[in-house]
C-alpha positions as semicolon CSV with decimal commas, in nm:
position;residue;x (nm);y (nm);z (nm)
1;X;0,000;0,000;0,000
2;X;0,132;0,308;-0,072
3;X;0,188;0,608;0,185
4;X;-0,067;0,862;0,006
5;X;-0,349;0,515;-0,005
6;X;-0,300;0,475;0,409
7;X;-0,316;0,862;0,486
8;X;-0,641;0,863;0,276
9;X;-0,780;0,581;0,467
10;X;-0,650;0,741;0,777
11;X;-0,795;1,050;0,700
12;X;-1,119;0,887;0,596
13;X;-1,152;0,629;0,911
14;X;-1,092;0,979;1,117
15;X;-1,354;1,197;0,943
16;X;-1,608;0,878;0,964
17;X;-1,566;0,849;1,349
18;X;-1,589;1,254;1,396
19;X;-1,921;1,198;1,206
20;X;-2,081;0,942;1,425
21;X;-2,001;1,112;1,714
22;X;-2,147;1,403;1,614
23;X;-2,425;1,205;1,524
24;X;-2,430;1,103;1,841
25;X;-2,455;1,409;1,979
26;X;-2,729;1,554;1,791
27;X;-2,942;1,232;1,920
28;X;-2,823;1,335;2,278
29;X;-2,945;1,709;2,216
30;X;-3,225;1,714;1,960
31;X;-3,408;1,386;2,090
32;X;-3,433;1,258;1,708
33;X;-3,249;1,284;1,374
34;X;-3,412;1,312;1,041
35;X;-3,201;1,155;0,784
36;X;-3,206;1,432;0,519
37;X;-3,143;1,709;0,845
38;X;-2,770;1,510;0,975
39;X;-2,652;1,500;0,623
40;X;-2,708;1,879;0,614
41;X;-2,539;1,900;0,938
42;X;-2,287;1,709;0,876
43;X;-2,243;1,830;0,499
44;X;-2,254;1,455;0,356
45;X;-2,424;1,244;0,149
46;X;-2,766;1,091;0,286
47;X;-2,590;0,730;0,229
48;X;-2,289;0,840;0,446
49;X;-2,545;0,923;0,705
50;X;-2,778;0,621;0,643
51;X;-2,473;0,362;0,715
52;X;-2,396;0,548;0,999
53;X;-2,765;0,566;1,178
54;X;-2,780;0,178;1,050
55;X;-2,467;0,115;1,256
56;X;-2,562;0,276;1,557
57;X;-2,949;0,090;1,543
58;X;-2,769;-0,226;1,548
59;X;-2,537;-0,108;1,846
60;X;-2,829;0,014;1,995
61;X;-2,762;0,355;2,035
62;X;-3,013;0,481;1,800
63;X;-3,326;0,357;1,699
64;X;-3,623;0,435;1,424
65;X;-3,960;0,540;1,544
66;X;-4,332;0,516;1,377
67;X;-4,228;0,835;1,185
68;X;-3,924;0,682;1,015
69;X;-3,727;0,927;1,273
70;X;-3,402;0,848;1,451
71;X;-3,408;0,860;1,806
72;X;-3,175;0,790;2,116
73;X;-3,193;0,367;2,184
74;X;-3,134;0,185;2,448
75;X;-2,748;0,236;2,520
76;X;-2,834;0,585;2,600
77;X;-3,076;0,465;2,871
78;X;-2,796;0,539;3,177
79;X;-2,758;0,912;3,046
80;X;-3,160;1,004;2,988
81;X;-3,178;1,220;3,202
82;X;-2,942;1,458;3,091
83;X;-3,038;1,390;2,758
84;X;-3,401;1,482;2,839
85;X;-3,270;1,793;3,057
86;X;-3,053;1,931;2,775
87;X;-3,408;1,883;2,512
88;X;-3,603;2,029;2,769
89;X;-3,360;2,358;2,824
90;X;-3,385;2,382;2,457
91;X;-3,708;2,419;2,393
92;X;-3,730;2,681;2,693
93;X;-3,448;2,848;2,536
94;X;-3,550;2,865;2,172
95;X;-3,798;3,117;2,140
96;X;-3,578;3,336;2,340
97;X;-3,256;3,241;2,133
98;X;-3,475;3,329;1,826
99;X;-3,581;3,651;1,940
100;X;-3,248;3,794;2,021
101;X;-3,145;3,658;1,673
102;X;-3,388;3,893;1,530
103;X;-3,323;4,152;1,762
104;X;-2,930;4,185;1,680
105;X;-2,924;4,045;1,349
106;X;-2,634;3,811;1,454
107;X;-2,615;3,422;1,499
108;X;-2,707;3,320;1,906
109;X;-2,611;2,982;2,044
110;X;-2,701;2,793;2,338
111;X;-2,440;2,575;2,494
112;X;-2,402;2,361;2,783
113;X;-2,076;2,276;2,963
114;X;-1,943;1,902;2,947
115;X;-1,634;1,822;3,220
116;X;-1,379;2,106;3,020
117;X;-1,550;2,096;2,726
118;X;-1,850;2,324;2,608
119;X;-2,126;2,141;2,365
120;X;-2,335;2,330;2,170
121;X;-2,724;2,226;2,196
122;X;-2,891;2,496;1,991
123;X;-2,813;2,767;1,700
124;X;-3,021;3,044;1,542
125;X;-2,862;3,165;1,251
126;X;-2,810;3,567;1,223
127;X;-3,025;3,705;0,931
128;X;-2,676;3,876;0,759
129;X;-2,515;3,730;0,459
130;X;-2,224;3,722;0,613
131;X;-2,277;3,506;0,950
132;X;-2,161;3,263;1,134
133;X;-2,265;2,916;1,060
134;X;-2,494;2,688;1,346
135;X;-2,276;2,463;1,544
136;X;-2,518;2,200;1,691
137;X;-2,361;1,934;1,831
138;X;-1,990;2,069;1,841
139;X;-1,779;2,085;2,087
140;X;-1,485;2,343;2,197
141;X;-1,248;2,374;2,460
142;X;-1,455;2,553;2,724
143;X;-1,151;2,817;2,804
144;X;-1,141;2,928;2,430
145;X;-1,553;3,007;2,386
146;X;-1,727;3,291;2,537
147;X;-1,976;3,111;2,722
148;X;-1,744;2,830;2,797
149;X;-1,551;3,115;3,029
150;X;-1,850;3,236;3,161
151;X;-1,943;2,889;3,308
152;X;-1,639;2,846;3,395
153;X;-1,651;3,093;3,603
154;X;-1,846;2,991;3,805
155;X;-1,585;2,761;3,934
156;X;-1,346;2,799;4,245
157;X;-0,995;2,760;4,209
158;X;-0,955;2,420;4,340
159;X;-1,262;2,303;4,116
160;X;-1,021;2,405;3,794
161;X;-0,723;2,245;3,890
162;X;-0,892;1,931;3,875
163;X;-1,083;2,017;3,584
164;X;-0,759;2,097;3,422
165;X;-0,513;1,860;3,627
166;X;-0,436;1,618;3,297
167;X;-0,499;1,928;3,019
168;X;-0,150;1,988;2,875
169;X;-0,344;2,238;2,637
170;X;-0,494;2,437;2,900
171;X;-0,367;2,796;2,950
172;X;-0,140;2,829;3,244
173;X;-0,375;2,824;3,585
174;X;-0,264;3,179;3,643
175;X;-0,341;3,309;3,275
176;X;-0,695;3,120;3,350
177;X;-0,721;3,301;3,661
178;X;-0,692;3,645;3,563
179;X;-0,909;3,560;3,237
180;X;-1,183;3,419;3,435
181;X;-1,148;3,712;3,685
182;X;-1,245;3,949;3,407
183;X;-1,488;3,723;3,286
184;X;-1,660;3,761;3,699
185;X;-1,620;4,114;3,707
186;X;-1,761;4,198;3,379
187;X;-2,037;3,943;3,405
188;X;-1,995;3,800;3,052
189;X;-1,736;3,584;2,856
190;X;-1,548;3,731;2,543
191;X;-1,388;3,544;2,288
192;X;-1,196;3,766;1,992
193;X;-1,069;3,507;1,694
194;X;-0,972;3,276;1,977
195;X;-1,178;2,931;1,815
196;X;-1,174;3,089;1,435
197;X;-1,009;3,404;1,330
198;X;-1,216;3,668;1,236
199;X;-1,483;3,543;1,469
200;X;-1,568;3,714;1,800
201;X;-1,841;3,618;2,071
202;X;-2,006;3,763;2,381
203;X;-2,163;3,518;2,643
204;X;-2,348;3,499;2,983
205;X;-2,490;3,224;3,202
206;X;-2,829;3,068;3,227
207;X;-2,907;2,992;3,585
208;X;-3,148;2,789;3,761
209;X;-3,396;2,897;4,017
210;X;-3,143;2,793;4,273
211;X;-2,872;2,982;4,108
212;X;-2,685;2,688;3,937
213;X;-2,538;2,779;3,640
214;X;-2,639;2,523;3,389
215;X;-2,631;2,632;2,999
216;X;-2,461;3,020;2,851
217;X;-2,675;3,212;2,583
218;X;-2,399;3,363;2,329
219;X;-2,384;3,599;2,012
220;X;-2,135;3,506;1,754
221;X;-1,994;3,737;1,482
222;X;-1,781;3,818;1,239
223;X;-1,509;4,043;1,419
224;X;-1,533;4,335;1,158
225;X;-1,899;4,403;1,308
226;X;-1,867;4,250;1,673
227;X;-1,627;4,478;1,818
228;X;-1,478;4,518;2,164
229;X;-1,668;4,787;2,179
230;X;-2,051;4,664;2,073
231;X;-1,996;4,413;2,346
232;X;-2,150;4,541;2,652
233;X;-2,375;4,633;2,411
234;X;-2,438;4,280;2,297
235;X;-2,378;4,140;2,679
236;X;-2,700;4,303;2,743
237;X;-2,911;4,210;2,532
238;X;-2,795;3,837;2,598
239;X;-2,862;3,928;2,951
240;X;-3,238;4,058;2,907
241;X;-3,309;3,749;2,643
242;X;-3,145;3,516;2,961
243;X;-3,323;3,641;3,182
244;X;-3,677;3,536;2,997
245;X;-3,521;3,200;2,967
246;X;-3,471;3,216;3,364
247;X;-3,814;3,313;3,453
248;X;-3,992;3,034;3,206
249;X;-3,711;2,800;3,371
250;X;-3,903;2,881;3,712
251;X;-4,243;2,768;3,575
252;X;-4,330;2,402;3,645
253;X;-4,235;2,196;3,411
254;X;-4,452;2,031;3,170
């Protein structure tokens, strides 16, 4: 075999793995999959995403329902719960993510932390032609994202070190320190062309009724148009839209 064949089939077993775990992950957060809607996702061919659903149904991790949807199976029975908490924060968060959407003209996100990881569990796409693109299902370093830092933030010092104990990527504990200071003091997360240049993000916390900090509302734009200097203006608008989303969290739930 020659060298250019195995990096091909490297490079193809690699991108087929990312796949199904996003896959995964859109199961975990949406509740079900359409066929046609992960291979627009994922930006593949239905057939790519047909042998990968197939696989996971016979693994168990997915099955098909009455309405030829795929839905979570029975290896995600030990984490339902948090799958059913992250779709039912969505669907308290989306007319709220929508509105603010409308109301700055910029893509919003709604992401939930995962160990030092953030995930992303909903997108609204900003009405510009230039925009940034949904991110459903992706996951970022938490320390790089702007609502990553604001949840992590919420952290104590001795709560980070283990999160980051085994991290040889992490920023230096006292670089994370004086970032996440900011990030308390301000009472929103930045992030300027930190996860893609030209890209910039403001984010703040969704809390609770007890105060537990348990998802981040964000706007995402291109850098030319989300300045340093729009973002308090942008923090508070994420703050009035979160604070909707806090008060319908308060309700009983259905």
């Amino acid at each position: 075999m020659r060298a250019s064949d195995s990096m091909r089939n490297g490079d193809y077993t690699v991108e087929s793995v990312d796949n199904a775990l996003r896959l995964l992950l859109m199961l975990q957060s949406e509740g079900s999959v359409r066929l046609s809607d992960a291979a627009a996702e994922l930006g593949v061919a239905r057939s790519t995403v047909h042998r990968l659903l197939s696989t996971m149904v016979g693994r168990g991790f997915a099955v098909q329902d009455e309405r030829r949807r795929y839905v979570p199976g029975p290896a995600f029975l030990a984490s339902s719960s948090p799958a059913a908490d992250a779709r039912w924060l969505r669907s308290v968060a989306r007319p709220h993510l929508t509105k603010l959407s409308e109301q700055v003209q910029e893509t919003t996100h709604l992401l939930v932390r995962d160990g030092s990881a953030v995930r992303f569990v909903d997108s609204v796409e900003g009405s510009q032609a230039l925009r940034v693109g949904g991110r459903v299902g992706v996951t970022l370093p938490a320390y790089l994202t702007s609502g990553g830092k604001a949840l992590l933030a919420e952290l104590d010092r001795k709560q980070l070190d283990q999160l980051y104990a085994d991290d040889p990527l992490a920023p230096a504990p006292s670089a994370l320190i004086r970032t996440l200071a900011a990030v308390r003091r301000r009472g929103y997360g930045t992030n300027v062309g930190e996860t893609e240049r030209g890209l910039s993000a403001v984010g703040v916390c969704v809390r609770t009724p007890d105060g537990a900090a348990v998802a981040a509302m964000t706007i995402s734009a291109p850098s030319l148009r989300l300045t340093r200097a729009r973002m308090p203006e942008m923090a508070t608008a994420i703050r009035d839209a979160v604070q909707r989303v806090e008060l319908d969290l308060s309700r009983p739930r259905p």
